[in-house]
N, C-alpha and C positions, 0 to 999 in steps of 0.2 A: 231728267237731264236731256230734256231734246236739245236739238241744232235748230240753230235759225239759217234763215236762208245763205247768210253770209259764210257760216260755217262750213253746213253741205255744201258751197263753192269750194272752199278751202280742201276738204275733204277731197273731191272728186279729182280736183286739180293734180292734187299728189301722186293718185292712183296710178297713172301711169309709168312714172319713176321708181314707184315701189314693185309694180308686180314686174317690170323688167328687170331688179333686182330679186325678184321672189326667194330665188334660192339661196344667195347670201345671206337674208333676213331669216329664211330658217334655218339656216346653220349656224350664225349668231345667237341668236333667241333661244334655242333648244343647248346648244349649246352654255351662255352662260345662265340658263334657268337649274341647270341640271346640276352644273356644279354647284351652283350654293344652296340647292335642293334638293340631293341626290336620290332621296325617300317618292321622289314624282318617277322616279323608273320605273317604281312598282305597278302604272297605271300607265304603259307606254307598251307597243308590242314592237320587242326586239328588234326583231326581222324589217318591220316596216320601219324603225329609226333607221335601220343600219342601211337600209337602200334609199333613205329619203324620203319615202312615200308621204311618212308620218307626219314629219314636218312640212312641206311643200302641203299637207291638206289642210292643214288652221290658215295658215297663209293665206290660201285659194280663196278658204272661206270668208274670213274677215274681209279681204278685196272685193270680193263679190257680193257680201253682205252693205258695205261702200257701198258699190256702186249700182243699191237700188233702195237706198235711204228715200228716196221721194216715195216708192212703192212697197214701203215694209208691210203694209197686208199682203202680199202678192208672196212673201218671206216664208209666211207662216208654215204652209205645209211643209217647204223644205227644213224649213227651222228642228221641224217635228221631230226628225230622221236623229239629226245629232242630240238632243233634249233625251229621248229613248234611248241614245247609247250612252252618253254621260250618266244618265240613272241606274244602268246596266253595269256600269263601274262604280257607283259608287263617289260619283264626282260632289264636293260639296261646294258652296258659295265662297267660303276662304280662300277655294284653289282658284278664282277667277280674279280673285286681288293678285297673286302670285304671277299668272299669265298675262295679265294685262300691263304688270308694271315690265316685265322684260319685251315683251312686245313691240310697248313703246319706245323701249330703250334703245331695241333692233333697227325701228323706221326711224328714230334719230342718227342713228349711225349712218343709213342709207342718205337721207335728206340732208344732210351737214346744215348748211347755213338756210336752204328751205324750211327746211323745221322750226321757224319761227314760235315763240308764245301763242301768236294766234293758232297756229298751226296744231298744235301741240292740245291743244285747247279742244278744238276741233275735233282731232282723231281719239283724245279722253274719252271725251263725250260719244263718239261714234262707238266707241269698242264699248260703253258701258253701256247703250241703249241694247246693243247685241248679248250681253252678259246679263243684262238684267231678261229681254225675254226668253232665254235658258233658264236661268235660276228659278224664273217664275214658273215656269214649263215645268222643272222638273222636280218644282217642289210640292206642284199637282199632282206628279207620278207618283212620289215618294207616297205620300199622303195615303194611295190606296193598297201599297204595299203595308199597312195596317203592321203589325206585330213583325212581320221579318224585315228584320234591318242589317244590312252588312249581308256579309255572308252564312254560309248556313252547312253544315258537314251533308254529305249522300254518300252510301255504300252502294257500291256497283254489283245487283244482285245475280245481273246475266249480263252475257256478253256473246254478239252471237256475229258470225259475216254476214253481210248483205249481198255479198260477187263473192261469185266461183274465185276469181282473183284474191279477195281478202282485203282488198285496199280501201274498203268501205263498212264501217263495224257499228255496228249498232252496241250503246249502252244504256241499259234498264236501270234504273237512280232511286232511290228511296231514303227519305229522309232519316239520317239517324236518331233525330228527335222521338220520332215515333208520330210526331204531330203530320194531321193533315193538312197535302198542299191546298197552297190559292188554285183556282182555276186560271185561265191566261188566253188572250183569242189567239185560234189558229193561224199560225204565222209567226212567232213570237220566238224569241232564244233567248237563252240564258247566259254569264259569263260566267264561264270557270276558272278557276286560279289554280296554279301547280308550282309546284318549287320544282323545277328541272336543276338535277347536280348536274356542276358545272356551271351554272349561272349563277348571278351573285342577286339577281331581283327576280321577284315573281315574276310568271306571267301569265297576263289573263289574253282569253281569247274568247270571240263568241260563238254559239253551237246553238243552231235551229234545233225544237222541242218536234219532233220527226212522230209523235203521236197524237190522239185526240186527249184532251187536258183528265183528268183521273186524280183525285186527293190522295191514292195511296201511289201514285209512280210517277217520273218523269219518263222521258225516254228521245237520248239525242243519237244522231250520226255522225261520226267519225272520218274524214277519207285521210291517207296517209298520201302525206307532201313528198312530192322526189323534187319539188322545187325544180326552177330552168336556169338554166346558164351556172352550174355552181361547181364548181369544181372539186369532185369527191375525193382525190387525189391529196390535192392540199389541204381537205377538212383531213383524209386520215394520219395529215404527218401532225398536224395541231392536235387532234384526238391523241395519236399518240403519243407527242413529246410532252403533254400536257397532263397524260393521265396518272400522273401523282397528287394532283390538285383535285382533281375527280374525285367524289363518295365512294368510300368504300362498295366494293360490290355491284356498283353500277350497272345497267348496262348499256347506259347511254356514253358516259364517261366525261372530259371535259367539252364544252360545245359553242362553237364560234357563234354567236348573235346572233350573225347574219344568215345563218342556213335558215332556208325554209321548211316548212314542219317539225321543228323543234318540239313543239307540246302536242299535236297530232300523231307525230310519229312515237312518243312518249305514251300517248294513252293504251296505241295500237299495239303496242309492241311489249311496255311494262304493267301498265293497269290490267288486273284480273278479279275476277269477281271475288268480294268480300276488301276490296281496296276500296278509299275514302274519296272523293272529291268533296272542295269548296264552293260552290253556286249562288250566284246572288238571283235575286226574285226576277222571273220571266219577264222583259220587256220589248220592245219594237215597234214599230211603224208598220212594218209590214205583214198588214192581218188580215183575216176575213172574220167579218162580225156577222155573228149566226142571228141577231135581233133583228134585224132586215129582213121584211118575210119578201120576195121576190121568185118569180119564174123565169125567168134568165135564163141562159145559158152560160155555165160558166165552165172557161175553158185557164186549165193548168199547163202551162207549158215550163218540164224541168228539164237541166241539164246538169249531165253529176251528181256530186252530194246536194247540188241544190234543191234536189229531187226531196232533203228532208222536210222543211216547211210545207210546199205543197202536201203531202204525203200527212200532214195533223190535220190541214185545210180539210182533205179527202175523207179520213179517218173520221172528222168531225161532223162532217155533211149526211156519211153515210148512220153515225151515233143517231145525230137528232132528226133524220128520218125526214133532211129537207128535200122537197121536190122539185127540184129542179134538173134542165138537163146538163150532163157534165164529158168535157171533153179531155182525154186525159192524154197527151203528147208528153215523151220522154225521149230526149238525146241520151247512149252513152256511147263509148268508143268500144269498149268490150260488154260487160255481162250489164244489164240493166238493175237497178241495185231496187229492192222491193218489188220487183216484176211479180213472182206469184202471186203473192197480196193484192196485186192493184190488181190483177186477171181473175183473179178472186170474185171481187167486189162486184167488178165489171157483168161475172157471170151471175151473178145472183140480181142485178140491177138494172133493166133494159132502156133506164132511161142515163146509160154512160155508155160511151165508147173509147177504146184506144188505139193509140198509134204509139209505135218502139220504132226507132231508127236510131241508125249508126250516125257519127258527126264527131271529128278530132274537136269541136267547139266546146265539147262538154268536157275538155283539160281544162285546167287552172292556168296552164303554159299555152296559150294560145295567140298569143301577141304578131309572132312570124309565122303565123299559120295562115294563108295567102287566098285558098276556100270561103267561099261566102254562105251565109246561113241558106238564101236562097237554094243554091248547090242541094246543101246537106237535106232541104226541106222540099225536097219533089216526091215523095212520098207522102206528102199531109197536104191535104188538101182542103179547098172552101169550105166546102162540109163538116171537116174533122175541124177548123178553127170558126164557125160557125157563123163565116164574115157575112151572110146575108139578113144578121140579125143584127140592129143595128144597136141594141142593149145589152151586147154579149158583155163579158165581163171576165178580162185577163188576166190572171197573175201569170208572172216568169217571174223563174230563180235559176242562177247558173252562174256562170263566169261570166267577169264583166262584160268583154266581147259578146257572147252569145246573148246577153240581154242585149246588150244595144242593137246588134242586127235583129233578133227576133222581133225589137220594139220598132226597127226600120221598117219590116218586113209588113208589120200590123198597118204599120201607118200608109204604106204604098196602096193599100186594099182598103181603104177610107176609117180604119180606125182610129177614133179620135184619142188624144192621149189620154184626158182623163177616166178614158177607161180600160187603162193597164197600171199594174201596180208591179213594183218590182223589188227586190231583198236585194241588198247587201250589206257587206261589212265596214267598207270604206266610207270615212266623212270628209268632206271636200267639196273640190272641184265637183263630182259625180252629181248630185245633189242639183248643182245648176245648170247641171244640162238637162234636165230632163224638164220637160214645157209642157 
């Protein structure tokens, strides 16, 4: 179903009108999808509907997706990103019929008497060229997900903190089946699914695989959300007035949407070892593939629980006994979460080195936080990010902000981008910014 050139005019023409509407069209769109499909909440996370986030990212994307219809190879990699998270839920090809007819229904409403046939026509074709290389994408993923399909039970055999603080907990997973896991490259997470009482839909979230891959164990990390800007005050009078409708026994009790760490603070706080989680088959973009034999230098830069992914990368390198040299930089604001272990590693390995420094960047609430990575990063220097080698090879994981400055930071010192890779959770806008 390509576009001819008359179309992609038609196409491009609109875009403007629409993403200056953007947020109306996702409040529509999400909006009447939802009521006459109410079963799609299951595969939505709360917290991001309830701020927007959620919605305002399909938008982003489709508009962006628009408007590089002449250079859809140029697509693909970012394509990638979302393709690995839709497989990670679970997403099947019927739900892209569902999306796309309310979709269009949204940018009709916007375009009123723009929205011509032709028009109309145009953007079909456009969002199905975009649906269909997902589908195809991730019916390649499925493919090698072999025997596990859907979700799968894990009993949490240990549970241990990572910070003196406690705010960062590591859980040890093992299949109930008894069966052995796939393997999965380091960098990879998993989604889990939880019935939080008090909520009337599941909710999945995703959790970097924080070890080197193992057929008898997973093993993710945890941090507990105190969320920004939330008003605990008026969460305790809704907890309270509401706690008749609450599960017996709780200890969460009834729970507004929109709090941040709903299912984090759920795992941290109610999950104990010999309790069940739901897990669908490890997926992502964001990996290091050990079949590469290279001498590189390769340098990890984490901040926070972003520290998990890195930390399998590590775990991994140091397994299969690869020789290369490795730089190991970690942001936290308080206790560094896996510090002994990495210093571990470090001492038995003289071809790694680290650096620990403080930086408020390695919050998840870091938006009005006015400090530049630069600031925080005068203790790491050339040597420690390895900038006079011009093959180095970078992952960052951390909060949005702190990747974007750290990716600034590489790039002011002649790092090209295609050699920094970065994790996150969000699909969207994010996605095309990164060049």
């Amino acid at each position: 179903m390509a576009l001819n050139p008359q179309e992609t005019k038609l196409v491009r023409e609109t875009i403007p009108a629409l993403r200056q509407h953007g947020e109306h069209i996702s409040t529509v769109f999400y909006k009447t999808m939802l009521r006459d499909h109410p079963d799609l909440n299951n595969y939505f996370n709360a917290v991001h509907m309830h701020s927007g986030q959620q919605p305002k990212a399909l938008c982003d994307l489709i508009l962006a997706f628009a408007s590089n219809l002449i250079n859809i190879s140029e697509l693909v990699p970012k394509m990638e990103r979302v393709a690995q998270k839709h497989a990670s839920l679970n997403i099947q090809p019927e739900q892209y019929e569902i999306v796309g007819k309310y979709l269009l229904r949204a940018f009709s409403a916007v375009l009123g008497a723009s929205m011509t046939p032709d028009v109309k026509l145009a953007w079909t074709k456009a969002y199905w060229v975009m649906a269909k290389m997902l589908t195809g994408r991730e019916a390649n993923i499925y493919s090698k997900f072999e025997n596990w399909k859907g979700w799968r039970k894990f009993m949490i055999y240990n549970k241990k903190n990572e910070t003196m603080e406690g705010d960062i907990v590591s859980f040890m997973l093992k299949a109930v089946d008894g069966k052995a896991l796939p393997s999965f490259m380091p960098g990879q997470y998993v989604t889990l699914r939880l019935t939080v009482p008090g909520m009337k839909f599941a909710q999945l979230r995703q959790y970097s695989l924080s070890s080197a891959p193992s057929p008898h164990h997973y093993q993710i990390a945890v941090k507990r959300d105190q969320g920004s800007n939330w008003d605990y005050q008026d969460d305790a009078m809704t907890v309270s007035s509401a706690a008749t409708s609450a599960s017996e026994g709780s200890s969460i009790g009834s729970v507004h949407p929109g709090r941040p760490g709903v299912v984090s603070n759920s795992l941290v706080d109610d999950f104990q070892e010999g309790d069940t989680l739901e897990l669908t088959h490890p997926a992502g973009a964001f990996c290091f593939n050990t079949n590469v034999d290279s001498s590189m230098p390769l340098v990890l830069i984490a901040a926070g629980v972003g520290v998990a992914p890195l930390k399998s990368i590590l775990d991994t390198v140091v397994e299969k006994r690869i020789k290369r040299p490795v730089s190991w930089i970690q942001a936290s604001r308080h206790d560094a979460p896996f510090r002994p272990e990495v210093e571990e590693i470090a001492r038995r390995h003289t071809n790694m080195k680290t650096k620990f420094f403080k930086s408020r960047l390695s919050d998840s609430d870091v938006l009005s936080y006015t400090s530049s990575f630069d600031d925080d990063f005068l203790t790491v220097t050339p040597d420690d990010l390895y900038l006079s080698n011009s093959s180095s090879e970078y992952y960052i994981c951390g909060p949005e902000k702190f990747m974007l400055q750290a990716s600034s930071h590489l790039s002011r010192h002649g790092v090209k981008p295609e050699r920094v890779q970065f994790e996150l959770f969000s699909v969207g806008s994010f996605e095309m910014k990164l060049d």
